[in-house]
C-alpha positions as CSV (number, residue, x, y, z in Angstrom):
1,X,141.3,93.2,67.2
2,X,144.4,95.6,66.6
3,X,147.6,93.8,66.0
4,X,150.9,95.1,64.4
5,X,153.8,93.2,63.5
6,X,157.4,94.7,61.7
7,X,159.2,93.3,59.3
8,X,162.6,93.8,57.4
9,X,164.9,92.5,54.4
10,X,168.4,93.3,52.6
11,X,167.4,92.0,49.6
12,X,167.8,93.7,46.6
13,X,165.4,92.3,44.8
14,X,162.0,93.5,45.5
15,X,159.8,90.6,44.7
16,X,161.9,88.6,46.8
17,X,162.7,91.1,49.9
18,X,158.8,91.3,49.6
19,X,158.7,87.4,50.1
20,X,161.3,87.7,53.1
21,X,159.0,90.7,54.7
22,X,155.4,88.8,54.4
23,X,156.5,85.4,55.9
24,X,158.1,87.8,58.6
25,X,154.6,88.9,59.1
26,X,152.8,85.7,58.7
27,X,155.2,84.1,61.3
28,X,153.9,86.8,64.0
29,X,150.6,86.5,63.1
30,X,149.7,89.5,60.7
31,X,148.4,87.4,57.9
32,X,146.1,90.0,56.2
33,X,146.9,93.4,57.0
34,X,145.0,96.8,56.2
35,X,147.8,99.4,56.6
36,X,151.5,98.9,55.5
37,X,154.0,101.9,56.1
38,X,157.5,100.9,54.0
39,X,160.5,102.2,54.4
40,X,163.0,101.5,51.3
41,X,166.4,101.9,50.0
42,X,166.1,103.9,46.7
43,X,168.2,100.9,45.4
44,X,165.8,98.2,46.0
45,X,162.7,97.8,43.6
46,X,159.8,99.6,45.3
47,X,157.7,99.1,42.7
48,X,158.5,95.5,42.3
49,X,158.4,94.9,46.1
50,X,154.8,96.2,46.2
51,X,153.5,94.7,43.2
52,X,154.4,91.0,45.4
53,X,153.1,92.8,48.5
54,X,149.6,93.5,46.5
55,X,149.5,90.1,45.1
56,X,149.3,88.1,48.2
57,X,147.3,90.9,50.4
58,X,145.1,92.6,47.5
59,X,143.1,95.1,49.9
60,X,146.3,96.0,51.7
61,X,146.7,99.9,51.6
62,X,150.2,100.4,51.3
63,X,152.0,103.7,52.5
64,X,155.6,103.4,50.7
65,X,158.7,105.4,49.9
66,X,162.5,105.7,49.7
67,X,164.5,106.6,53.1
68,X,167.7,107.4,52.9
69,X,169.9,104.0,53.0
70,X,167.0,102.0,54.0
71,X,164.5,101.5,57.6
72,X,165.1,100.1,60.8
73,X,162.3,98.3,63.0
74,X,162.6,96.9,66.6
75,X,164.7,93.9,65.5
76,X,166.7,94.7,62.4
77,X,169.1,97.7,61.2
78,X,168.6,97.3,57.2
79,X,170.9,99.9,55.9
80,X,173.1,100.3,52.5
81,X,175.5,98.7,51.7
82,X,172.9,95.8,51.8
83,X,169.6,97.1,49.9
84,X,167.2,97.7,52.9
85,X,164.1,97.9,53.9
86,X,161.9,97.8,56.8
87,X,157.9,98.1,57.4
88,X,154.9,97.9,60.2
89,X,151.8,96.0,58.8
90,X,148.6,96.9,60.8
91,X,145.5,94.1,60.8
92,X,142.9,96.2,62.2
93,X,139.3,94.8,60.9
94,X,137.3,97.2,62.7
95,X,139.2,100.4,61.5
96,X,139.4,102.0,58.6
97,X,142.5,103.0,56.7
98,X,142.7,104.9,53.0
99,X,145.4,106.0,50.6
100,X,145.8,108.2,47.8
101,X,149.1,109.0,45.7
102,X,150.3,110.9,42.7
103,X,152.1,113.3,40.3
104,X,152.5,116.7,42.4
105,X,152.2,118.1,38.8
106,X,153.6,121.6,39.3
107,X,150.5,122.2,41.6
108,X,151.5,120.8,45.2
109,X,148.7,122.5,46.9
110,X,146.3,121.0,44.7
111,X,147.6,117.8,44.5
112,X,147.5,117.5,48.4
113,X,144.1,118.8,48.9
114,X,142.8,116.0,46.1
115,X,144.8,113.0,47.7
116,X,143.1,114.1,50.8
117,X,140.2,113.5,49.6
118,X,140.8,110.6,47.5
119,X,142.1,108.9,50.1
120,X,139.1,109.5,52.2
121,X,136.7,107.9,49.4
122,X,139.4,105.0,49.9
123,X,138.6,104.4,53.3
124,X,134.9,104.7,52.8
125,X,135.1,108.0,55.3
126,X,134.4,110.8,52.6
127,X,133.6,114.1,54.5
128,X,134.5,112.3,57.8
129,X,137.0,113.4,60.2
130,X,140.4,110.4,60.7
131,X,142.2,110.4,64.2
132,X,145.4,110.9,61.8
133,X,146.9,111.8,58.2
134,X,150.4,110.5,57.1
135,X,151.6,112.4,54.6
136,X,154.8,111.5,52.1
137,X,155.7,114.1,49.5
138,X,159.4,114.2,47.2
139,X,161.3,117.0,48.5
140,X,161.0,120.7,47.0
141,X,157.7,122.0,48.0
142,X,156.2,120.7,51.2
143,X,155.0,123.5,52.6
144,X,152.3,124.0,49.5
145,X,151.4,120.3,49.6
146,X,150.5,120.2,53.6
147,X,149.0,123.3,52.9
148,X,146.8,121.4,50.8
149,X,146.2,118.4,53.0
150,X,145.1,120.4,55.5
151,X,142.6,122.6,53.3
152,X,141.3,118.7,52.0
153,X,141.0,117.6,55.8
154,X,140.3,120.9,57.8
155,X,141.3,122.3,61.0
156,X,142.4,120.3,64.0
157,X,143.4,117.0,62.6
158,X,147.3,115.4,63.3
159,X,149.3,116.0,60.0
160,X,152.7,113.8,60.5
161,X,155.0,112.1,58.0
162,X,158.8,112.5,56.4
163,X,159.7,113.3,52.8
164,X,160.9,110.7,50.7
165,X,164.8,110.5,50.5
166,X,167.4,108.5,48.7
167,X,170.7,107.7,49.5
168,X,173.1,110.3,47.7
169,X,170.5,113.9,47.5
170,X,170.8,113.2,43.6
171,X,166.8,112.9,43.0
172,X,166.1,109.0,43.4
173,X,163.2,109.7,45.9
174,X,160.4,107.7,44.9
175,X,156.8,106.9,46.5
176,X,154.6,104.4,45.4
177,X,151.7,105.2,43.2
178,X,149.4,101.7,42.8
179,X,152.2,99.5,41.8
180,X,154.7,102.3,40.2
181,X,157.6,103.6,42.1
182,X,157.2,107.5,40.8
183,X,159.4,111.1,41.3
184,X,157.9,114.3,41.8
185,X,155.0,112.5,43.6
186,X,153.3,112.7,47.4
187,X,151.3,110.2,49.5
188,X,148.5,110.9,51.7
189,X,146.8,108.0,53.7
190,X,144.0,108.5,56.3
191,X,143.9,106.4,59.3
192,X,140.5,105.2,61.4
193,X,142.0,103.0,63.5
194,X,139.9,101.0,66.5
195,X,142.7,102.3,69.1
196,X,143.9,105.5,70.5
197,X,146.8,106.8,68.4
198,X,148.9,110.3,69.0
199,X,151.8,112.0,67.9
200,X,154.8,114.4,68.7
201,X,157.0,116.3,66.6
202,X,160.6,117.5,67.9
203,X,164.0,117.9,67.4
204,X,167.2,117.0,69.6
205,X,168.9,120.4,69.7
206,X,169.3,123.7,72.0
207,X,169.3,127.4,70.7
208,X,171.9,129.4,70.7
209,X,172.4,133.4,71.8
210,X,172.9,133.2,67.9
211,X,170.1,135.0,66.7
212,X,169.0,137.3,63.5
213,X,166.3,138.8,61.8
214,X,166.0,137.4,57.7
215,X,166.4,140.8,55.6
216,X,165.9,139.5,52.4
217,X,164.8,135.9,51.2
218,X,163.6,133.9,48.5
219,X,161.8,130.6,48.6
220,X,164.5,128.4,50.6
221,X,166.9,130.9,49.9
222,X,168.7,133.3,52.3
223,X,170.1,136.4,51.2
224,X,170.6,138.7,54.0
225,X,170.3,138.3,58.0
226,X,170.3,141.7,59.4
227,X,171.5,143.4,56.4
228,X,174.5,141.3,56.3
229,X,175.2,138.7,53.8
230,X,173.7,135.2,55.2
231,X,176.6,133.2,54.5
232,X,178.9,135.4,56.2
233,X,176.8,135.4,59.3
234,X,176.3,131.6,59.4
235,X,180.4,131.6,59.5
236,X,180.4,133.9,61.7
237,X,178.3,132.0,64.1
238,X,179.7,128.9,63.6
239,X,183.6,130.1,64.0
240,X,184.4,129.3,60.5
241,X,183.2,125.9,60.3
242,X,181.4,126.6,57.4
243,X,183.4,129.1,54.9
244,X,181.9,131.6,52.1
245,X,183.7,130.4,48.9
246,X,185.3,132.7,46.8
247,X,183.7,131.2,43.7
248,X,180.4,129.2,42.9
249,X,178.5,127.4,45.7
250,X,179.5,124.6,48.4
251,X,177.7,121.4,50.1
252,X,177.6,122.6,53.6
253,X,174.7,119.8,54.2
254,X,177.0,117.4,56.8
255,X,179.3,120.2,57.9
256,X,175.7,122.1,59.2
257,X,173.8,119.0,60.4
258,X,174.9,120.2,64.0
259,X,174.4,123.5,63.4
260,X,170.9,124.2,61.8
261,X,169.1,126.9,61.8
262,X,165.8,127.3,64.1
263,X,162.5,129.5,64.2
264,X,159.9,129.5,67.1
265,X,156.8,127.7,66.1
266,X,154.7,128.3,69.0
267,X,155.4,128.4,72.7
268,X,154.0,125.7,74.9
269,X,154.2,126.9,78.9
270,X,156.5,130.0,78.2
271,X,158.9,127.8,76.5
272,X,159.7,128.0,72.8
273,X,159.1,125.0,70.2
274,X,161.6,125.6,67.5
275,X,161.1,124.2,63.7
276,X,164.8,123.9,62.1
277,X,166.0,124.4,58.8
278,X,169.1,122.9,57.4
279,X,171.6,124.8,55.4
280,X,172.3,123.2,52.1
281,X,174.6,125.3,50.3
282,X,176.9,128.7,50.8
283,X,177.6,131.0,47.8
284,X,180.0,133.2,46.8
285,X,177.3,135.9,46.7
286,X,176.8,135.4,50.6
287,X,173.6,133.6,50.2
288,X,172.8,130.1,51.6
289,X,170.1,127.5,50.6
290,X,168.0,126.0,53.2
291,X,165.7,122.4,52.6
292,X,162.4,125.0,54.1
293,X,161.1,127.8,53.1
294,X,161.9,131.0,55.1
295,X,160.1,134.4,55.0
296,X,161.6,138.0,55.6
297,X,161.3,139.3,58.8
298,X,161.7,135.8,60.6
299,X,164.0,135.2,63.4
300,X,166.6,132.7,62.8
301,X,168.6,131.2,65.9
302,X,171.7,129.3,65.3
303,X,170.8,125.4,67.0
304,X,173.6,123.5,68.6
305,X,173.2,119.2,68.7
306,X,175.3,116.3,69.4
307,X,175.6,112.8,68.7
308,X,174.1,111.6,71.9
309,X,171.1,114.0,72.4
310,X,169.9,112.6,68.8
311,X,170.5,108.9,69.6
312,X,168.4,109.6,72.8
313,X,165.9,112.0,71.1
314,X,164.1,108.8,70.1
315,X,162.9,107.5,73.0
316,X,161.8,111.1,73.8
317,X,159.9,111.8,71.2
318,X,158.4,108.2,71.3
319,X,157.7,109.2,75.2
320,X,156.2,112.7,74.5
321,X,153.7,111.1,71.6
322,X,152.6,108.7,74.3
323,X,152.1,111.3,76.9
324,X,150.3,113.9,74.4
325,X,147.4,110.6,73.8
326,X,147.3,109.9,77.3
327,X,148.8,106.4,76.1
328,X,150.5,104.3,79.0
329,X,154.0,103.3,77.7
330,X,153.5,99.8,78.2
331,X,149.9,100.0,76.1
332,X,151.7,101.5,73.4
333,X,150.7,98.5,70.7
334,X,152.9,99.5,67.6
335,X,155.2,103.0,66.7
336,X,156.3,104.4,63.7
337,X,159.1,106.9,63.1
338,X,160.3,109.6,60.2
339,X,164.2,110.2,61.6
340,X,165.7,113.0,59.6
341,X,168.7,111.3,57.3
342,X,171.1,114.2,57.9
343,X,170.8,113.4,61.6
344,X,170.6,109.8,60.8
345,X,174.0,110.3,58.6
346,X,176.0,112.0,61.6
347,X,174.7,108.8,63.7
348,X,175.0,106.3,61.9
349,X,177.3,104.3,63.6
350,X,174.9,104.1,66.5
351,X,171.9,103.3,64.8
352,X,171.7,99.6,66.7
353,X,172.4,101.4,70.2
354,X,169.4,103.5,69.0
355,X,167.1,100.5,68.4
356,X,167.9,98.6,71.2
357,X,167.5,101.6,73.7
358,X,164.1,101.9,71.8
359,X,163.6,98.1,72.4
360,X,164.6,98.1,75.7
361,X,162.3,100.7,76.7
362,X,159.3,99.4,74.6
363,X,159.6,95.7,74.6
364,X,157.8,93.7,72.8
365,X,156.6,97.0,70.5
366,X,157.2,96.4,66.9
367,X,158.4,99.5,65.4
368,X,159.5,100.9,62.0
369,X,161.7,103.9,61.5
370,X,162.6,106.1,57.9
371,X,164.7,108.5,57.1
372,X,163.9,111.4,55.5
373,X,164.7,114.0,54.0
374,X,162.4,116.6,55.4
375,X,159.9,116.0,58.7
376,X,156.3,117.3,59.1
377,X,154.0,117.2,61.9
378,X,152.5,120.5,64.4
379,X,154.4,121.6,67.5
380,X,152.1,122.1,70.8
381,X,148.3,123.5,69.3
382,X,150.5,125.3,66.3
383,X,149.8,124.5,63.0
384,X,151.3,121.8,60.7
385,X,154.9,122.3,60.0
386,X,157.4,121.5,57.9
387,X,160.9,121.2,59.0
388,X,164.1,119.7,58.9
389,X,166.3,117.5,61.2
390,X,163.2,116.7,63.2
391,X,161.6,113.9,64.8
392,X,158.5,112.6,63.7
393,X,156.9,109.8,66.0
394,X,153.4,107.8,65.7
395,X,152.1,105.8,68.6
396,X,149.0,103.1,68.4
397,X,147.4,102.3,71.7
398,X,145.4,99.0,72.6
C-alpha cells in the first residue's frame, strides 16, 4: 500500500534534525520508507542528516540537496534564519524506486546519461521504462546534463526536478552522494511507483509586446538583441529599472526577478508555453548574463509577474499536474514541489499564506516544497526543459 508522510526540522544539527524528521514520520505512520526527497538549508549538515537517516532506514533511497533558505511541507515553513529543512518519505512496497549521484566531472552529458542508468540497476529496472525521473544537478550546465538523462532514459518519459541552491548564490549547493554532501554534483532517481503519478511545469507570468530577436550569444551570455547591445535593450524595456553601468558588471538578479526574460517552448491549443530565463548580471559592455542557455536567432519576450500571481501559481501548477494524470484532486495522495528561489525571495513574506492556500485546497495531502535555483521539466508534448523562475510540481495518486 502507497502512503506518504512530510516531515520538517530547524535544527542545525543534522544528526539531530534527522532524529526530529524520522519520529515526525514514525508518528504518521511511515516507519520504513523507499523514497525520501530532502529539501535543506546549505547551513544544516546534509551529509550528517543523511548518514542518521541511512542508519535507521538502510534501504531508504534518498533524493537530497540544498534549497535556498531551506523547504516547506503542508505543516511547517522551515526557512533561515533557523537552519531548515523539510522532506516527503514514500513507503511504497510494491513499487520500485532507484537513485544514482555524482561528480558532474567536467562532462555533464555523460554524467547524466550514466546516473540514468545507475539508477536504473538501483531499482532493479535496468533497460525498463519508470513512470518518472527526478533530476537534481548544481547549477551551471543543466541543459548538457538533461540532455544526458534523457539519452540514458529515451524518448517520452517525465524529466522534472530543481537545481540545487544555497542561500547567498556564492557556490554552497550541495547534493548528496551516498552519505557525502558534494559540489559540482547531480542526482538522478527513477521512480516505479504502484500509483498514478504526473507532472506540470509552468511559470506565473504574462508576455509582454517586448520582444527581440538574440543577434549574438554565448553560452548564458547575451550580447546583442537586434543588433543592439542587450543590456541597453533590457533597460529599455524595463524603463530603467535595470541600468547599464558605466564600469564592470552589476547583480540585477532581485531587480529582474519580475521581469525575466521568456522563449516559446511549444504551443499547446494556439497558445504559447513560454520557458524564462533570469538575468543575472548587466555589463558595461552591454551584455547581460542569464542562469540558461540562449542561442542566436531566438526570440526573447520581456515577462511581467507579481507577488500574487506567484503565491497563487502553486495551487495552479499543483491543479494542472493533477489534471495532465487524469488525477482527481481529492486522490491526490502526496505532492512535491521545486519553487524557483528568486521567486521564492520576492515572496517570502507570504510563504505561510502559500502553504495554507495549498493546505486548504489539498487537505490532508502531505507535501514538500524546494527552492531552487534553476527548474526542469517539459512544457505540453515539448521536450525537457530547463528554465528559470518556474514551477515544477509532482503529484502521486492512490
Amino acid at each position: 500500500m502507497f502512503r506518504a508522510a512530510s516531515a520538517h526540522s530547524k535544527n542545525p544539527a543534522g544528526a539531530e534534525a534527522a532524529a526530529e524528521c524520522i519520529a515526525q514520520l514514525e508518528g504518521a505512520g511511515v516507519t520504513d520508507p523507499d523514497f525520501v526527497i530532502v529539501h535543506a538549508n546549505c547551513a544544516i549538515g546534509l551529509d550528517m542528516f543523511g548518514r542518521a537517516l541511512h542508519a535507521r532506514w538502510p534501504t531508504s533511497r534518498l533524493h537530497a540537496a540544498t534549497s535556498c533558505l531551506g523547504g516547506m511541507t503542508d505543516v511547517a515553513t522551515a526557512m533561515a534564519p533557523e537552519a531548515g529543512i523539510g522532506l516527503l518519505a514514500i513507503s511504497d512496497p510494491t513499487g520500485d524506486y532507484g537513485v544514482a549521484a555524482g561528480p558532474l566531472a567536467g562532462d555533464a552529458r555523460a554524467t547524466g546519461q550514466r546516473l540514468t542508468c545507475e539508477a536504473l540497476a538501483r531499482a532493479g529496472r535496468a533497460g525498463e521504462v519508470p513512470a518518472l525521473v527526478l533530476v537534481c544537478a548544481t547549477p551551471g550546465d543543466e541543459e548538457e546534463f538533461l540532455a544526458g538523462v534523457q539519452a540514458g532514459i529515451g524518448p517520452g518519459v517525465p524529466i522534472i526536478g530543481g537545481s540545487a541552491a544555497d542561500n547567498t548564490i556564492a557556490g554552497h549547493w550541495r547534493v548528496l552522494d551516498a552519505d557525502n554532501a558534494i559540489a559540482d554534483a547531480a542526482l538522478v532517481s527513477v521512480l516505479f511507483p504502484s500509483v498514478t503519478v504526473s507532472t506540470a511545469f509552468e511559470s506565473g507570468y504574462a508576455p509582454s509586446e517586448c520582444r527581440g530577436t538574440i543577434t549574438r550569444a554565448a553560452g548564458r551570455r547575451i550580447l546583442e538583441i537586434d543588433g543592439q547591445p542587450a543590456a541597453d535593450v533590457y533597460e529599455r524595456w524595463t524603463e530603467g529599472a535595470v541600468r547599464r553601468p558605466a564600469i564592470g558588471g552589476v547583480n540585477i538578479l532581485m531587480k529582474s526577478a519580475l521581469t525575466p526574460l521568456g522563449r516559446v517552448a511549444s504551443v499547446l491549443e494556439d497558445m504559447p508555453l513560454y520557458v524564462l530565463s533570469h538575468p543575472e548580471t548587466i555589463v558595461a559592455d552591454g551584455s547581460m548574463t542569464l542562469f540558461t542557455r540562449v542561442s542566436e536567432g531566438d526570440e526573447v519576450v520581456l515577462m511581467n509577474g507579481t507577488a500574487t500571481t506567484l503565491v497563487g501559481r502553486a495551487g495552479s501548477v499543483v491543479r494542472s499536474a493533477a489534471l495532465i494524470g487524469d488525477i482527481d484532486p481529492s486522490e491526490i495522495s502526496a505532492l512535491a514541489m521545486y519553487y524557483c528561489g528568486g521567486c521564492m525571495l520576492q515572496v517570502r513574506d507570504r510563504l505561510d499564506e502559500m502553504r495554507q492556500a495549498l493546505a486548504k485546497e489539498f487537505p490532508g495531502v502531505p507535501a514538500t516544497v524546494g527552492f531552487t535555483f534553476g527548474e526542469q521539466g517539459s512544457l505540453a508534448l515539448g521536450s525537457v526543459r530547463h528554465g528559470n523562475l518556474m514551477i515544477s510540481a509532482i503529484v502521486f495518486g492512490r
